[in-house]
LUMDO-319104 format. One record per residue (C-alpha): residue in one letter; chain; x, y, z. Coordinates in steps of 0.25 Angstrom, whole numbers, plus 5000, padded with zeros to 4 digits. Layout:
REM LUMDO-319104
["A","A",[X,Y,Z]]
...
//
This chain:
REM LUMDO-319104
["X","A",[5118,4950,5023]]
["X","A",[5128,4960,5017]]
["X","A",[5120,4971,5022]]
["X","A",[5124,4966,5037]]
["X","A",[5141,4965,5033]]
["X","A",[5146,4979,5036]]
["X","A",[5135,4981,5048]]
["X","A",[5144,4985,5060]]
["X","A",[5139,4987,5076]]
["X","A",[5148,4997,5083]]
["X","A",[5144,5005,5096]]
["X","A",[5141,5021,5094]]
["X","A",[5139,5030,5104]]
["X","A",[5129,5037,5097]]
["X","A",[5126,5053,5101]]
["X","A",[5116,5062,5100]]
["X","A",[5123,5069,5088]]
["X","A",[5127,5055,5082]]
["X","A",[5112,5051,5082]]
["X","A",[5105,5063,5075]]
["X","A",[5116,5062,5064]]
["X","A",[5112,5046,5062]]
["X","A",[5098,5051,5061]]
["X","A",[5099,5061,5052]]
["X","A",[5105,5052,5042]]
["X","A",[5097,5040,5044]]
["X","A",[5086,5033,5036]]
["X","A",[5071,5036,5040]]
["X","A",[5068,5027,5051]]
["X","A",[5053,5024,5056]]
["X","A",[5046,5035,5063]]
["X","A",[5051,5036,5077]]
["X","A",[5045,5032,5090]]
["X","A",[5045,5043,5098]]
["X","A",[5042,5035,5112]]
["X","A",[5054,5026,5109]]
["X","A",[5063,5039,5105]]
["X","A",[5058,5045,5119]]
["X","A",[5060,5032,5127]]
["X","A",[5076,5033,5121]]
["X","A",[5078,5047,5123]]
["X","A",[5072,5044,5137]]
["X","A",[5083,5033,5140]]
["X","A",[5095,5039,5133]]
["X","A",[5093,5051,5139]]
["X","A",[5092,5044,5152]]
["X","A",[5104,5037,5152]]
["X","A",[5094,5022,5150]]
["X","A",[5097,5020,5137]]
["X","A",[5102,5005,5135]]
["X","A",[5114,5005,5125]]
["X","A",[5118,4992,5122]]
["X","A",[5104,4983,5120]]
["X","A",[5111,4980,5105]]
["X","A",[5100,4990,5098]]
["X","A",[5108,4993,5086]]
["X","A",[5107,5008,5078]]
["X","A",[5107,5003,5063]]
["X","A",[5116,5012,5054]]
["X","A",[5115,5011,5038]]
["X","A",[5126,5009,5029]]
["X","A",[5125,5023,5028]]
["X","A",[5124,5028,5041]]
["X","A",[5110,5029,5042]]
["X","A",[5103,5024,5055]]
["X","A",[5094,5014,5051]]
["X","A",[5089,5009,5066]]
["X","A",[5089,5015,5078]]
["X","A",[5084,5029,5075]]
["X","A",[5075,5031,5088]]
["X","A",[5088,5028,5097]]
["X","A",[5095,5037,5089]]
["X","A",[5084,5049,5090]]
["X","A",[5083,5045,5105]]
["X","A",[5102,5049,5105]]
["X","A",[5098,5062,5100]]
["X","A",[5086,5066,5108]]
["X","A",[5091,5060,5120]]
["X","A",[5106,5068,5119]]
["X","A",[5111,5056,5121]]
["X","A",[5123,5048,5117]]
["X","A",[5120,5034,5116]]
["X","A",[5129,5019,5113]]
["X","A",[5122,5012,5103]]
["X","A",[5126,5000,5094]]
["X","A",[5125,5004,5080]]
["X","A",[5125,4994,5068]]
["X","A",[5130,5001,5056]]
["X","A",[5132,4998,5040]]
["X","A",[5118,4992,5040]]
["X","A",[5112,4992,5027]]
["X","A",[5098,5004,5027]]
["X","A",[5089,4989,5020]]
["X","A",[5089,4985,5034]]
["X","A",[5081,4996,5041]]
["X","A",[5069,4989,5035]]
["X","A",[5071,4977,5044]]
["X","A",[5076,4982,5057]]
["X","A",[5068,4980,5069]]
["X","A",[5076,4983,5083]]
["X","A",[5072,4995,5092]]
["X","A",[5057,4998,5088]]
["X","A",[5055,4987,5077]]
["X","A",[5051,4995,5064]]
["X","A",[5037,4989,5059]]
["X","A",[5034,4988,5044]]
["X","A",[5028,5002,5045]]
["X","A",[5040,5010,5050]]
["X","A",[5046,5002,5037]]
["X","A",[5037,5008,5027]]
["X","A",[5038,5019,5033]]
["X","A",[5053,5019,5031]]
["X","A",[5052,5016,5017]]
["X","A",[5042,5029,5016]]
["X","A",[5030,5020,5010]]
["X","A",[5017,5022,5010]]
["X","A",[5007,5020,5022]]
["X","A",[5019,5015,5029]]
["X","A",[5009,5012,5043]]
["X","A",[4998,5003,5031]]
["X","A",[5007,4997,5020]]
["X","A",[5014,4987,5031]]
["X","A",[5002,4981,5038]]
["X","A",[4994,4981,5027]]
["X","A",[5003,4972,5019]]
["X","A",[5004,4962,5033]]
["X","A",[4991,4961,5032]]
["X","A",[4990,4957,5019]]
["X","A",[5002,4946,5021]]
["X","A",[4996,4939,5032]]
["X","A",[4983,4940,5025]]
["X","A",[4988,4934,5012]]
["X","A",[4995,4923,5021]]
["X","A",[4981,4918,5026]]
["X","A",[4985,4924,5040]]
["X","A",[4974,4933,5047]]
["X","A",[4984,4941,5054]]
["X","A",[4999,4944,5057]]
["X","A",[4998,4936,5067]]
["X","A",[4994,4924,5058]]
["X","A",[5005,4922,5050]]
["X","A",[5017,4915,5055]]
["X","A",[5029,4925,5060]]
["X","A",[5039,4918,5049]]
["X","A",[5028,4926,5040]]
["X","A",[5026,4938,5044]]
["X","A",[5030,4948,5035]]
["X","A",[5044,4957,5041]]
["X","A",[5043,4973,5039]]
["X","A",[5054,4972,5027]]
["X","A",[5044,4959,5020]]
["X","A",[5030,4970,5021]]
["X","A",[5040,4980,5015]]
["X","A",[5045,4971,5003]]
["X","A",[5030,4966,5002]]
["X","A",[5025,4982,4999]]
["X","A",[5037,4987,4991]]
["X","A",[5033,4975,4981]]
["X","A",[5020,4981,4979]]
["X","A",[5021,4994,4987]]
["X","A",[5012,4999,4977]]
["X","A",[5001,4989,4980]]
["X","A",[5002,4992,4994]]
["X","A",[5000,5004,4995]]
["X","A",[4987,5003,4986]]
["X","A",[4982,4993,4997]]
["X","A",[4986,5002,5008]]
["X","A",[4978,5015,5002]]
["X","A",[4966,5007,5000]]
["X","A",[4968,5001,5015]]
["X","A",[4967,5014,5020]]
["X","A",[4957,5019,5011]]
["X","A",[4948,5005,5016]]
["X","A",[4951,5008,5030]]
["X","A",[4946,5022,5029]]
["X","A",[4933,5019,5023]]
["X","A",[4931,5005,5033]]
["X","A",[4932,5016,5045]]
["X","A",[4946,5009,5048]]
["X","A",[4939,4996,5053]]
["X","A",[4950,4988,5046]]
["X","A",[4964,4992,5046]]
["X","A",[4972,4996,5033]]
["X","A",[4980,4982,5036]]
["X","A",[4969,4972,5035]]
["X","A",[4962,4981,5023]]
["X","A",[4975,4982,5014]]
["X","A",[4978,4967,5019]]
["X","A",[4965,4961,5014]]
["X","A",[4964,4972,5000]]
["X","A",[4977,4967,4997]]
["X","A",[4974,4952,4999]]
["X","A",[4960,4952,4992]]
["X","A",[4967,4962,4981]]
["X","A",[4975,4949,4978]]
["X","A",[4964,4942,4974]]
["X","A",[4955,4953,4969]]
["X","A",[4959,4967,4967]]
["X","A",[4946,4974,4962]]
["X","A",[4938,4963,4974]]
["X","A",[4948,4967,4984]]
["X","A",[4945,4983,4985]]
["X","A",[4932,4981,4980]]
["X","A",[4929,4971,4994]]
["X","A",[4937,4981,5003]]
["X","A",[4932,4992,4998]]
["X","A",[4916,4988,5001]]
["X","A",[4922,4982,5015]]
["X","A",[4927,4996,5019]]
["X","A",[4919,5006,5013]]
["X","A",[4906,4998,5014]]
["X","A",[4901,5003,5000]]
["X","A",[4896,4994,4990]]
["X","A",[4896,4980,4998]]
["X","A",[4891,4972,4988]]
["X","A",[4890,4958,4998]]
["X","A",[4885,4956,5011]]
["X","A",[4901,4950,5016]]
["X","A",[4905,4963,5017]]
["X","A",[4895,4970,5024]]
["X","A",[4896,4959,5036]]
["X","A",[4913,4962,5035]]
["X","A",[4911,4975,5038]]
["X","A",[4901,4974,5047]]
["X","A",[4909,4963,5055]]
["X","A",[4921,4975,5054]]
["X","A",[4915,4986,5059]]
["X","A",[4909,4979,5071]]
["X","A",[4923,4973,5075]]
["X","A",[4929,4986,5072]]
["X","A",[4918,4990,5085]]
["X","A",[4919,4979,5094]]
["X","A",[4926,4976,5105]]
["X","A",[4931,4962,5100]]
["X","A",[4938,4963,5089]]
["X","A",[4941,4953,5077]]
["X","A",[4954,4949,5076]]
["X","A",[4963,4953,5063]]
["X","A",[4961,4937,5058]]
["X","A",[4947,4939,5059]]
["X","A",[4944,4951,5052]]
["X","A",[4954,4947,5042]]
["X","A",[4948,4934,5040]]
["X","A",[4934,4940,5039]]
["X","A",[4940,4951,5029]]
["X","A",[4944,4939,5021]]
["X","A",[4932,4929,5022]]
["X","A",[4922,4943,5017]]
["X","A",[4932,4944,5005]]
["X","A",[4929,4930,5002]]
["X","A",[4914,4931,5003]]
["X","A",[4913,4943,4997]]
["X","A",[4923,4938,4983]]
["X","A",[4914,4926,4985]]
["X","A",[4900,4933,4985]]
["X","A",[4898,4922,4994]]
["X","A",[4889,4928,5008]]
["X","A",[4894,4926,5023]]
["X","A",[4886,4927,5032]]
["X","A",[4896,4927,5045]]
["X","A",[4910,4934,5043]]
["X","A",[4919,4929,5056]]
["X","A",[4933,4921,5055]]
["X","A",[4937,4910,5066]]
["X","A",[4952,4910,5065]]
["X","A",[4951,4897,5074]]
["X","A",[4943,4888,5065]]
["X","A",[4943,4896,5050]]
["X","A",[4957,4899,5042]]
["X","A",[4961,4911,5037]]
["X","A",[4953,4914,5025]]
["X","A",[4958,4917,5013]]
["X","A",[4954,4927,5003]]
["X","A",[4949,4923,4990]]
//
C-alpha cells in the first residue's frame, strides 16, 4: 500500500514541447503501435481528441512516464497541446502490472525486462501451467487460475535459466517438425514430461519432431495424425492434440501399443502424464 500514499492526480495541459521532454527521460515501454499513434495524431490534430474519459498519464517517483507513451508521442507528432489527467509519485514496480489503454500482454512485459525470446518465454510457460493443472487449454482452467502477466514473470525469474533452455529446444523442435506444432505446446509438454524424466523427455520430443530413430509404433501414428491435421480443413482442437500428445507419452514410457490415438473431451478426463 505505501507505494500508492504519495501518488497525487492533478490536470496538465501538456504541450508538444512538455511531451518529448517526458519521453526522453522515460523508462522503455512496449514497442509502439503505430496504427494507434496515427489514429491519435489523427484526432488530436482534428480537434476529436476526448480529454476527460479519466485515462491517466502515469509518472515515476522520478519523473519517468511509466503509461501513456503512445498518447504522449501522438502530442508531439500531432503539434498539439492537449489536457490530460496525470497520476504522478507512482512507484517504476507498477509498470509491470498496468493494463489501461492497449492492455500490455506478458510478452511486451519481457520485453520490458529485456529477456530472452520475449514473444516464446510467456506462452511457453502458460502452456505448461495449465498443462501441469490437468487442463487441456487456457480456456480449461478456472479464471481465479489463470496466471496474471506479473505471476508468468515471477514464475520464469525463479528459474529464468530453465526457461530459456526450454525455449531454445522449442524452437530448435518446431524447426525440425516443419512448424506443425507451436513452440507453446512443444516447450509446455518438454517441460512437463521433463519433470518426470529429463533424459525420456528430449529423447520422446526429439524422435516426435525429427522423426529419426522411432523406436515404437505410438509415435509413428502421433505424427502422422499431426501432420494430416496440420493439412485438413477440420482442425483438432488444442485439448485434443494436447491430450493425444499426452496419452503417446504414456504409451510410449509404458512400451504399451495403441492402436487408435483420438481424445473425447466429453466422455474421457484429461489425461495425465506419467
Amino acid at each position: 500500500i505505501s507505494k500508492y500514499i504519495s501518488m497525487e492526480i492533478s490536470k496538465l495541459l501538456i504541450t508538444p514541447a512538455m511531451a518529448k521532454a517526458m519521453l526522453e527521460n522515460g523508462i522503455r515501454n512496449r514497442r509502439l503501435n503505430k496504427e494507434a499513434i496515427a489514429r491519435y495524431v489523427s484526432d488530436m490534430a482534428g480537434g476529436r481528441w476526448k480529454q476527460d474519459t479519466g485515462e491517466l498519464i502515469k509518472i515515476s517517483k522520478d519523473g519517468k512516464p511509466i503509461d501513456g507513451y503512445h498518447r504522449l508521442t501522438a502530442v508531439v507528432l500531432s503539434g498539439s497541446s492537449i489536457w490530460f489527467h496525470v497520476a504522478s509519485g507512482l512507484d517504476e514496480s507498477v509498470f509491470d502490472v498496468l493494463d489501461t489503454g492497449k492492455s500490455r500482454s506478458a510478452n511486451d512485459i519481457f520485453n520490458i525486462n529485456d529477456i530472452p525470446n520475449s514473444n516464446i518465454v510467456p506462452s511457453i510457460i502458460s502452456t505448461y501451467h495449465y498443462l501441469s493443472n490437468g487442463a487441456g487449454s487456457s480456456s480449461g482452467i478456472a479464471a481465479s487460475k489463470r496466471l496474471t502477466n506479473a505471476q508468468i514473470l515471477i514464475i520464469y525469474n525463479e528459474d529464468a535459466e530453465r526457461w530459456q533452455d526450454i525455449t531454445r529446444h522449442a524452437l530448435k523442435f518446431y524447426l525440425s517438425f516443419a512448424k506443425i506444432l507451436f513452440p507453446s505446446t512443444i516447450g509446455g509438454m518438454y517441460r512437463l514430461f521433463s519433470e518426470i524424466n529429463a533424459n525420456s523427455a528430449i529423447e520422446f520430443m526429439d524422435q516426435l519432431c525429427t522423426g529419426r530413430n522411432i523406436d515404437t509404433d505410438v509415435l509413428f501414428l502421433l505424427r502422422d495424425t499431426l501432420m494430416r491435421d496440420s493439412v485438413s480443413q477440420r482442425k483438432m482442437s488444442i485439448v485434443t492434440k494436447n491430450a493425444i500428445i499426452i496419452k503417446a507419452w504414456n504409451s510410449w514410457r509404458r512400451k504399451k501399443p495403441l492402436k487408435v490415438l483420438k481424445f473425447d473431451a466429453i466422455k474421457e478426463q484429461f489425461p495425465k502424464p506419467i
